[in-house]
C-alpha positions as CSV (number, residue, x, y, z in Angstrom):
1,X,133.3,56.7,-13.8
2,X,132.8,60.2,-12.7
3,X,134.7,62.1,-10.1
4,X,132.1,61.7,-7.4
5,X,132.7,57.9,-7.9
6,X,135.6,57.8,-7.5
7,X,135.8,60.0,-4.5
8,X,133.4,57.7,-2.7
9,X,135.3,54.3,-4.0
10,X,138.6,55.9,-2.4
11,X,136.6,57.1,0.7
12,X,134.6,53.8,0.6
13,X,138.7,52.1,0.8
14,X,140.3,54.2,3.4
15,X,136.8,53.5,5.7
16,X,137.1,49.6,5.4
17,X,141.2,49.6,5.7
18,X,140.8,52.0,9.4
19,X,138.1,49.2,10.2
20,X,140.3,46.3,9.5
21,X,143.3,48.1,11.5
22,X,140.6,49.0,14.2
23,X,139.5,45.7,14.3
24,X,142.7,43.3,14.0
25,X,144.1,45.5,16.8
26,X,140.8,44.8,19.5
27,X,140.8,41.1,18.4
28,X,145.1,41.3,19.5
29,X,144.2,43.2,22.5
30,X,141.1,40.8,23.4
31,X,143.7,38.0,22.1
32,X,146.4,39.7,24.4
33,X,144.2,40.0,27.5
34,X,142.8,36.2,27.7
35,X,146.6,35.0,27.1
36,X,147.9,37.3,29.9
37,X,144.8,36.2,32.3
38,X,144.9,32.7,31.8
39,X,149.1,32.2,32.3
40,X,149.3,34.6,35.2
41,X,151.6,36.8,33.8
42,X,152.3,40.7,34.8
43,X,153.8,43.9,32.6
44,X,157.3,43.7,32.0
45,X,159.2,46.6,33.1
46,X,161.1,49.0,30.8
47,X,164.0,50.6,30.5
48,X,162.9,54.6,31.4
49,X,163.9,56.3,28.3
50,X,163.8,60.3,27.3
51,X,162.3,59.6,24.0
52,X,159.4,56.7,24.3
53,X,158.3,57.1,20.7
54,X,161.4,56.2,19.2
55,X,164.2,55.4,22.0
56,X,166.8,58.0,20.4
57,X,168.3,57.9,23.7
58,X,168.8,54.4,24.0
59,X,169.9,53.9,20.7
60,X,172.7,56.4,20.4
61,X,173.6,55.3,23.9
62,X,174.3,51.7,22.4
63,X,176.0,53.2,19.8
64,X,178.2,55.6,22.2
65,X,178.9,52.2,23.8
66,X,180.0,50.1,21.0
67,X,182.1,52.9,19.7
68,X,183.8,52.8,22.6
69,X,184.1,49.4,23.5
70,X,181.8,49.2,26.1
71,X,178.8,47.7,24.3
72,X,178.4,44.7,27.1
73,X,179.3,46.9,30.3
74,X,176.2,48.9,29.3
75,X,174.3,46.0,29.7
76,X,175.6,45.5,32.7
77,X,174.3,48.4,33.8
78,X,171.3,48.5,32.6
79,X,170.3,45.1,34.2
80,X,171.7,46.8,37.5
81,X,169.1,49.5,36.9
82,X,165.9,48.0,35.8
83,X,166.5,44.3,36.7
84,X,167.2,41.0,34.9
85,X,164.7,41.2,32.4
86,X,163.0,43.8,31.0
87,X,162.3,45.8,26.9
88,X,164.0,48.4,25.3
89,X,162.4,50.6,22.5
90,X,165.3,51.1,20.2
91,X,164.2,53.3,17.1
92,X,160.9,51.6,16.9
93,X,162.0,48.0,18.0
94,X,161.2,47.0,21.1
95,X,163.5,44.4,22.5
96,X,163.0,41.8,25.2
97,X,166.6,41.9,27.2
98,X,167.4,38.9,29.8
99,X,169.8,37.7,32.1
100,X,167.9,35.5,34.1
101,X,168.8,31.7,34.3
102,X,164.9,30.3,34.3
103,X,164.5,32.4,31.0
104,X,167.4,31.5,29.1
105,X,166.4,28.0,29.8
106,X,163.1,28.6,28.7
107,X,163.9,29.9,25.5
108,X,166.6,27.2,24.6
109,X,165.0,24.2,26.2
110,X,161.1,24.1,27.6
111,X,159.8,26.0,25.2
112,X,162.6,25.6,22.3
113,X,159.5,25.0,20.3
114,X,158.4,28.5,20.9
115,X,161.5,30.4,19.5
116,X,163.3,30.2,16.5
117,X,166.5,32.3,14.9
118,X,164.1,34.3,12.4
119,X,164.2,36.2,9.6
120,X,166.6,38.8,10.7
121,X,169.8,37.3,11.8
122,X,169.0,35.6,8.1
123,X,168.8,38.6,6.2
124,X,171.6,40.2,8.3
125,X,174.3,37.5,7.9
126,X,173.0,36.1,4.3
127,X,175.4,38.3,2.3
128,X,178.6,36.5,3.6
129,X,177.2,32.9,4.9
130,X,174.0,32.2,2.6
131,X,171.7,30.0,4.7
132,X,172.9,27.3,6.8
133,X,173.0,26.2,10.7
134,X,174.0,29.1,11.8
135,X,171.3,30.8,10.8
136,X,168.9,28.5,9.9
137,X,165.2,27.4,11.0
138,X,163.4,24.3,10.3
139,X,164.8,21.5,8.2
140,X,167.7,23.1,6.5
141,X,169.4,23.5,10.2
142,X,168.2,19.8,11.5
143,X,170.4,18.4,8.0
144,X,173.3,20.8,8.4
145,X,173.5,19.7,12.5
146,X,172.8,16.1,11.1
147,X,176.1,15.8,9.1
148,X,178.0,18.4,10.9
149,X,177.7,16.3,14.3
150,X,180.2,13.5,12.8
151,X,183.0,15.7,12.8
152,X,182.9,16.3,16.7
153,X,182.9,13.2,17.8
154,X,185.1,11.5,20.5
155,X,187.1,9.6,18.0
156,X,187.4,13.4,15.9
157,X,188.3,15.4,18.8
158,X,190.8,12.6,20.4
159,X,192.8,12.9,17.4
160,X,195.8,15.6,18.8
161,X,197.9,15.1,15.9
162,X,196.1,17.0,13.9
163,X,196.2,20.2,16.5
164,X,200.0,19.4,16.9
165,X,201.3,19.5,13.2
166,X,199.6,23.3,13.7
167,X,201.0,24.1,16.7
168,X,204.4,23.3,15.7
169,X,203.9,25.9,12.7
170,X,202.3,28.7,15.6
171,X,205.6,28.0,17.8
172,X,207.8,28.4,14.6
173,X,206.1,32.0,13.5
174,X,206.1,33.7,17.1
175,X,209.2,34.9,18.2
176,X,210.8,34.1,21.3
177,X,213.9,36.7,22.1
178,X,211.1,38.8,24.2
179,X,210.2,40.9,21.4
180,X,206.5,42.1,22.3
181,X,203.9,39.9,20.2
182,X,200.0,39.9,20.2
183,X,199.1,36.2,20.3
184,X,195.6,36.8,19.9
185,X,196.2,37.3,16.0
186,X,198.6,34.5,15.2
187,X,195.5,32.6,17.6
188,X,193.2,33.7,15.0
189,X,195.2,32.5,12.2
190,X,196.1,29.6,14.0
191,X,191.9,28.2,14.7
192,X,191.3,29.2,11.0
193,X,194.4,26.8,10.1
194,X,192.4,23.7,12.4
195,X,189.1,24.5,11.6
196,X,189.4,24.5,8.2
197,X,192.2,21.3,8.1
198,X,189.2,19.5,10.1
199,X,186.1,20.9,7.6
200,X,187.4,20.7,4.5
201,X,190.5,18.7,4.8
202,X,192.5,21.1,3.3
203,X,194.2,23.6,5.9
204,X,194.4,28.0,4.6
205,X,198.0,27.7,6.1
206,X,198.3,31.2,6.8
207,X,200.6,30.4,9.8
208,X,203.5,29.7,7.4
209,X,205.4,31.6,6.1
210,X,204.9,30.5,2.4
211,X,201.0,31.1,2.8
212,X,199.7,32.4,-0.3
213,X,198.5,36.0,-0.9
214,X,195.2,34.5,-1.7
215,X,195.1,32.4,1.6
216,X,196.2,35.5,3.4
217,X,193.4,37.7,1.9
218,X,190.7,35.2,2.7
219,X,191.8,35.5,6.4
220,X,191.3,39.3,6.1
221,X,187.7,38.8,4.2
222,X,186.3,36.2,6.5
223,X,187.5,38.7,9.4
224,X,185.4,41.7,7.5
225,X,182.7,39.9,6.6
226,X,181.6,39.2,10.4
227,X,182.6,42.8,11.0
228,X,179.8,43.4,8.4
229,X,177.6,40.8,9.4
230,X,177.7,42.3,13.3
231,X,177.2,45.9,12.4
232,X,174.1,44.9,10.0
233,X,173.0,43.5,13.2
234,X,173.0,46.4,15.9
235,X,171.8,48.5,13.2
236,X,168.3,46.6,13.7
237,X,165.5,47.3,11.4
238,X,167.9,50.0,9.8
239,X,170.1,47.0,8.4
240,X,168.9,47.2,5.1
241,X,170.3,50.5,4.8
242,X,174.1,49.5,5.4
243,X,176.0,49.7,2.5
244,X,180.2,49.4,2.7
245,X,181.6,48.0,-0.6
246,X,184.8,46.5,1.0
247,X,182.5,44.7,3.0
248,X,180.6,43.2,-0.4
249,X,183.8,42.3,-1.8
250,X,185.4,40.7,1.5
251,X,181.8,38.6,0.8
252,X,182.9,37.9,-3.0
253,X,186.1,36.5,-2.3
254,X,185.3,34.1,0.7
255,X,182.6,32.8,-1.6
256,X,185.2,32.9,-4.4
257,X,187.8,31.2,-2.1
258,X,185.4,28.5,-1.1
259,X,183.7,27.7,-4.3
260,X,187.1,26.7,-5.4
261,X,187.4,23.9,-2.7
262,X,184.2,23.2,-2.9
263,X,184.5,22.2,-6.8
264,X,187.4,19.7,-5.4
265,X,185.5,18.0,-3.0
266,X,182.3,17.6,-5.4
267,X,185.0,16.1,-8.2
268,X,186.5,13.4,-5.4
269,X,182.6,12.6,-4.3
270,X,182.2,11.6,-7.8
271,X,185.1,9.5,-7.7
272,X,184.2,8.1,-4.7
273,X,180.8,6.9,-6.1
274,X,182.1,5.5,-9.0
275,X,184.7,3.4,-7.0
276,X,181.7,2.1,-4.7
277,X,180.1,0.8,-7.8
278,X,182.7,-0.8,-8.9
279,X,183.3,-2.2,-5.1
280,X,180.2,-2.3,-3.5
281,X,181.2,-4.7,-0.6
282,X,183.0,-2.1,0.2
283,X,181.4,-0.8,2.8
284,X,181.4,2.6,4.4
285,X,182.1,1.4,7.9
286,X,185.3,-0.3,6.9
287,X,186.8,3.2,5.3
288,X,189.5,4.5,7.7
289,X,189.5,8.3,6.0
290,X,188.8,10.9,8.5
291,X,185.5,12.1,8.9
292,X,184.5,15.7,6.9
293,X,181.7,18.1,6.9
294,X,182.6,18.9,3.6
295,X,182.8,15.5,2.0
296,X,179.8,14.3,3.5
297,X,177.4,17.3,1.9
298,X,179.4,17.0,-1.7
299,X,179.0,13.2,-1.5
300,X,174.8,13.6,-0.6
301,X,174.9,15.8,-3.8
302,X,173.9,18.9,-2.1
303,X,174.1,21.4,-4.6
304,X,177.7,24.0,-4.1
305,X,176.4,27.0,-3.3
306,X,174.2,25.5,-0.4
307,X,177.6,23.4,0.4
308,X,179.4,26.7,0.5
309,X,176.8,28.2,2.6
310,X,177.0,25.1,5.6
311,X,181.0,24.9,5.4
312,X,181.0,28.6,5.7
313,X,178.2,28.5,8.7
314,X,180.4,26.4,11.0
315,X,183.7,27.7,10.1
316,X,182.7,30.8,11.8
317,X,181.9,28.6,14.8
318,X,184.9,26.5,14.4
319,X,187.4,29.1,14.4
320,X,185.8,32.3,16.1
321,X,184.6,30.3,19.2
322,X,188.6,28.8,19.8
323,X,190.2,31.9,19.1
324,X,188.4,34.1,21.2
325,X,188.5,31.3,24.3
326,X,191.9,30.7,23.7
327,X,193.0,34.6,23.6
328,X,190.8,35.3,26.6
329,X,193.0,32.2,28.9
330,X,196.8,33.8,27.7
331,X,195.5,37.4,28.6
332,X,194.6,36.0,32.2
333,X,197.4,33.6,32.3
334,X,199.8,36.5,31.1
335,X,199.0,38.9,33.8
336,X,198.6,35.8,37.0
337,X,202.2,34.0,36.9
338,X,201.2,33.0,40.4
339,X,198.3,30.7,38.0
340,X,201.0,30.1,35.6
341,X,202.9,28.5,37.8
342,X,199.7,26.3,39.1
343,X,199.5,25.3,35.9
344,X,203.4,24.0,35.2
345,X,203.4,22.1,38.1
346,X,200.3,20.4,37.5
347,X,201.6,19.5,33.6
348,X,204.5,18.7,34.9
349,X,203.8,16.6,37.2
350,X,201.5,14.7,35.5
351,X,202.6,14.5,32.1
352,X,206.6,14.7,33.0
353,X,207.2,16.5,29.5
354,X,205.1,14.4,27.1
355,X,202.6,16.1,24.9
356,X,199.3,15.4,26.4
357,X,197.0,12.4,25.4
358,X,193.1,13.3,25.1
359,X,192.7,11.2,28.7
360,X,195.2,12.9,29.9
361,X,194.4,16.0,29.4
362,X,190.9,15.4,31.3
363,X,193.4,14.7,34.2
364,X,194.4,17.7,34.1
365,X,192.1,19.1,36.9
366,X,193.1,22.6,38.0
367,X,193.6,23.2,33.5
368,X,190.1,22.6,33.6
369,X,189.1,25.3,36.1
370,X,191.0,27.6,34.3
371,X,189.4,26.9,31.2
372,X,185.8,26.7,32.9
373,X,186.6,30.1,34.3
374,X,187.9,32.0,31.4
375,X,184.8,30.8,29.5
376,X,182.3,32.0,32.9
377,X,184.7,35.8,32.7
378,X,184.7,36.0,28.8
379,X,182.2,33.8,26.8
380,X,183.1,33.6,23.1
381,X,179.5,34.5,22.5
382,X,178.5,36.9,25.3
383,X,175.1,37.5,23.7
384,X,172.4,35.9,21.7
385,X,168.9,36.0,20.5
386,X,165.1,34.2,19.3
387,X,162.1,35.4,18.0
388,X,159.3,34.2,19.4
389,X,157.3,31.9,16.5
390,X,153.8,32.5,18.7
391,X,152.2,33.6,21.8
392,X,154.4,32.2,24.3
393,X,155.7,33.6,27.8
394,X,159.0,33.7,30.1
395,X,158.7,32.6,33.9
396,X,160.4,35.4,34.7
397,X,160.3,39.7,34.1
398,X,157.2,40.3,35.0
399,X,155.7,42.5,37.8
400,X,157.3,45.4,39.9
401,X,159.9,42.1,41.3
402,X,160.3,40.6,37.9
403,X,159.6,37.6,39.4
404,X,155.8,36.6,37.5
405,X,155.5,35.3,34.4
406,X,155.5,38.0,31.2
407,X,154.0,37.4,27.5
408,X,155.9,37.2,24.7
409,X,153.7,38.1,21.8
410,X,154.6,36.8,18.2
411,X,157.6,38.1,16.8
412,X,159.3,39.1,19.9
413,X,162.6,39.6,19.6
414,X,164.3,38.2,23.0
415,X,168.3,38.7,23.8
416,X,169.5,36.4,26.1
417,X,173.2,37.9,27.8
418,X,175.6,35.2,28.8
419,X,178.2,37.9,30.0
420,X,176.0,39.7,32.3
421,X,174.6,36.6,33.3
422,X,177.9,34.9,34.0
423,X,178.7,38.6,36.7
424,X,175.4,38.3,38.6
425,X,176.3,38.2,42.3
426,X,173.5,36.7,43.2
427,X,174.6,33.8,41.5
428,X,178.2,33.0,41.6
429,X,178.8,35.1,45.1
430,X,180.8,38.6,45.6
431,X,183.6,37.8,44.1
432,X,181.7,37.6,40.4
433,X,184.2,40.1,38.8
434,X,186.9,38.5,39.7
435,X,188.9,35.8,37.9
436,X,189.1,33.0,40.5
437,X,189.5,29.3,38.8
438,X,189.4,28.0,42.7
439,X,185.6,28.4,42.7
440,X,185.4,25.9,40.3
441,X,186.4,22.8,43.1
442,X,183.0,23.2,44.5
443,X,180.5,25.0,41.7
444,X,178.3,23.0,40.2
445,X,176.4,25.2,37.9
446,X,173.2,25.1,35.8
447,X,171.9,27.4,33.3
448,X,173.5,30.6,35.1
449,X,176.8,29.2,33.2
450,X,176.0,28.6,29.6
451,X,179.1,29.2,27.4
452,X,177.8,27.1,24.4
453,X,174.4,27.3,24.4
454,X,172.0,24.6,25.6
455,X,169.1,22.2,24.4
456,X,168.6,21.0,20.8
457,X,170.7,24.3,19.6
458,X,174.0,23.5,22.2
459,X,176.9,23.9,19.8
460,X,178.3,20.8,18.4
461,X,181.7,22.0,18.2
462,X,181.8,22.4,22.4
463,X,183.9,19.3,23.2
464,X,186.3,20.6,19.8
465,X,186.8,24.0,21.2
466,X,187.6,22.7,25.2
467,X,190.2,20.1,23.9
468,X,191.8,22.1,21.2
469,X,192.1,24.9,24.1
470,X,193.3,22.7,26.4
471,X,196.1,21.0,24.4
472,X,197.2,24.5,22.7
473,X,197.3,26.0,26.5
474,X,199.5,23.0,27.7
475,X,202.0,23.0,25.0
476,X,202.2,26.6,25.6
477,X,203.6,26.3,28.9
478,X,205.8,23.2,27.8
479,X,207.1,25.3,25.0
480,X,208.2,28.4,26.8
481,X,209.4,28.7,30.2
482,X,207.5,32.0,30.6
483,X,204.6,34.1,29.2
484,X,205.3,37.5,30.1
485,X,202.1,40.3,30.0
486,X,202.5,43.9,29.1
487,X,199.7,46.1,30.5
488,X,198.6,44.2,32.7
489,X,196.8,46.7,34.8
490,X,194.8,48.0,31.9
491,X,191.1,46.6,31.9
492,X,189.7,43.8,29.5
493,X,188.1,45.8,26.4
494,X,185.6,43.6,24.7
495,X,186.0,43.0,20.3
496,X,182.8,42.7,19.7
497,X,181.4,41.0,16.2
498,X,179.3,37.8,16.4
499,X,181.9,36.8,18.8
500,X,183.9,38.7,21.5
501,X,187.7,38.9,21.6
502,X,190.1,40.7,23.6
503,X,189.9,44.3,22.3
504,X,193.1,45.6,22.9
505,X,195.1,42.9,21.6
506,X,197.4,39.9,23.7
507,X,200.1,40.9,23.7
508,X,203.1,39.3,25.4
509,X,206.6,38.1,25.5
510,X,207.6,34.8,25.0
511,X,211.3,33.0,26.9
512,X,211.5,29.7,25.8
């Protein structure tokens, strides 16, 4: 082939790829313009930026704001500035951001089918927690919600022994002379005791003393590898640049740590189908064994690694969501002794020194609003996200009111903000900011409160965390006749991974 030819062959090639580009972006805008006419929907506003090529501004601003602890509060005021929903172009992506009720119910309920968790938070969190309902689409998350759901039930939950036994060991590790202590860390290690005693049926221990240097370095690699997981996250479409080898190894020994039980739970599923052969009258609905996520994917023959990946999925949820709830109630209940004495009273009175039953603790009225309240002021998860599957569109965002309906094209990432949304004056009165469990007697919210999700996606660990909460808050204040703050006029700080923690620490003095 001469060199003419080939000249007009590449020209030939660049001609028909401009016309295919030309031509796929008229048939989306044609494509764009029908959909938009025939729902009604409006432009959705944006966040005014310096830079509207890239978003520098807003991007480094976020950062600026994570850095210092402040990542939510600049939400806050951004949905002050341009309204409760509206996109932001950060370093290329543009974002869909919303606080408004009618949309997060849109997204998680009327049009669930719409939205999925995408590709993304996949790629982003696969390093530590493979593929499993966290982070799952499709089939794989409708069979890890199947068998996880079992372990939450009423008969589950109800059983307060379990929380006791480590509640006993969390009472024996903190001091009590009124040396300062931060119970949000021996909280932390406290959830990962219970979550993974009721997953695997084999508790870490790291609230004894005798825990092992290997259990104690699994608590410290499960904590860094959501550190990674969250930074891989803001870092958006720049995530697959992140590189931190502490983080990779943190990865290698969780997995390491859990292949290991894992390998003990597929060896007692053999067992147990080999004694069900040998007894097959025996029926599974006579067994009296406690119910386990674990046991029930090693005894479907679900291969380990994908075992590992599920056990590891909800263990995040099973301990993160807890902690952060419970740490969240001491540092109010620290810093309020006019609530801590409420509280006493109320126990008191009503359980007259006993530990609590799982009725009981439903009794347990103004316990409740506390609870309910901590959860409105500081969700565990203050933020989330979908990715829109199609063409699809929000009720709300669009117009110079935000109050017509807006397209969402394909592959729209959309952030729905529980935090902000929870601090909307327009929706739970003046008072928003402030931490008021009274309210609580007459509010009977809807999807402007949304601490665990909603529709097909609600966590199935909700009714775990409240009770496990509850009891742990209750045997506090039977424990110790006082739960003194320090700092108290200091402002919350936000901890922000995949959950949100208190960021400078609880930290407190315990008088028994």
């Amino acid at each position: 082939m001469t060199y003419n030819s080939l000249t007009t062959v590449f020209l030939c090639a660049v001609v028909l790829g401009l016309t295919r580009i030309i031509w796929q972006s008229i048939s989306w805008y044609l494509r764009y313009r029908r959909f938009h006419k025939s729902h009604g929907c409006q432009s959705l506003r944006t966040a005014p930026s310096k830079d509207p090529i890239l978003g520098l501004d807003h991007f480094f601003r976020l950062g600026k704001a994570a850095h210092n602890s402040r990542y939510l509060e600049q939400f806050q005021q951004w949905f002050q500035e341009v309204g409760s929903t509206f996109g932001v172009n950060l370093m290329g992506d543009y974002v869909v951001f919303t606080n408004e009720p009618k949309n997060v119910q849109a997204v998680l309920v009327t049009k669930f089918k719409d939205f999925e968790i995408g590709q993304r938070r996949r790629d982003n969190s696969a390093e530590l927690l493979g593929i499993g309902v966290f982070n799952a689409d499709g089939q794989t998350w409708e069979h890890g919600r199947a068998l996880v759901r079992p372990n939450f039930t009423r008969k589950q939950v109800a059983d307060l022994g379990l929380f006791e036994k480590h509640v006993q060991r969390l009472f024996q590790a903190m001091p009590t002379d009124g040396t300062k202590v931060d119970i949000q860390e021996w909280v932390f290690r406290f959830t990962l005791d219970t979550g993974t005693d009721v997953l695997f049926s084999e508790s870490s221990d790291v609230l004894l003393p005798s825990a092992t240097d290997i259990a104690r370095k699994f608590s410290w690699a499960f904590d860094r590898g959501i550190d990674g997981i969250a930074q891989r996250i803001r870092l958006g479409r720049f995530a697959r640049f992140y590189y931190d080898p502490q983080y990779t190894n943190a990865c290698k020994f969780v997995h390491n740590y859990v292949d290991a039980i894992v390998a003990k739970a597929v060896d007692r599923a053999k067992e147990w189908h080999v004694q069900r052969s040998e007894k097959p009258e025996k029926s599974e609905d006579t067994e009296e064994e406690r119910y386990t996520f674990l046991n029930a994917l090693a005894r479907e023959g679900v291969e380990p690694k994908l075992i590992r990946d599920q056990i590891l999925n909800i263990l995040v949820a099973a301990r993160d969501t807890s902690a952060c709830l419970m740490s969240a109630a001491v540092f109010e209940l620290a810093r309020r002794p006019e609530y801590q004495a409420q509280l006493r009273q109320e126990i008191e009175g009503i359980l007259n020194g006993r530990h609590p039953t799982f009725e009981e603790l439903k009794d347990l009225s103004f316990l409740n609003s506390f609870v309910k309240e901590t959860l409105r002021m500081y969700p565990p998860v203050p933020l989330n996200a979908r990715v829109a599957k199609n063409d699809t569109v929000l009720p709300r965002g669009g117009g110079s009111d935000g109050m017509a309906p807006t397209f969402i094209p394909k592959g729209q990432l959309v952030v729905y903000q529980v935090y902000s949304m929870h601090r909307r004056e327009d929706l739970w009165g003046a008072d928003a900011h402030i931490f008021r469990p009274e309210r609580w007697e007459t509010k009977r919210p809807t999807f402007e409160y949304l601490p665990f999700n909603a529709g097909p996606r609600i966590c199935p660990g909700q009714q775990f965390a409240l009770v496990e909460t509850s009891y742990v808050l209750v045997r506090l204040l039977q424990e110790y006749s006082n739960i003194g703050g320090h700092d108290n006029d200091a402002p919350w700080r936000e901890h922000l991974t995949l959950t949100c923690s208190v960021g400078q620490g609880v930290w407190v003095s315990l008088t028994k």
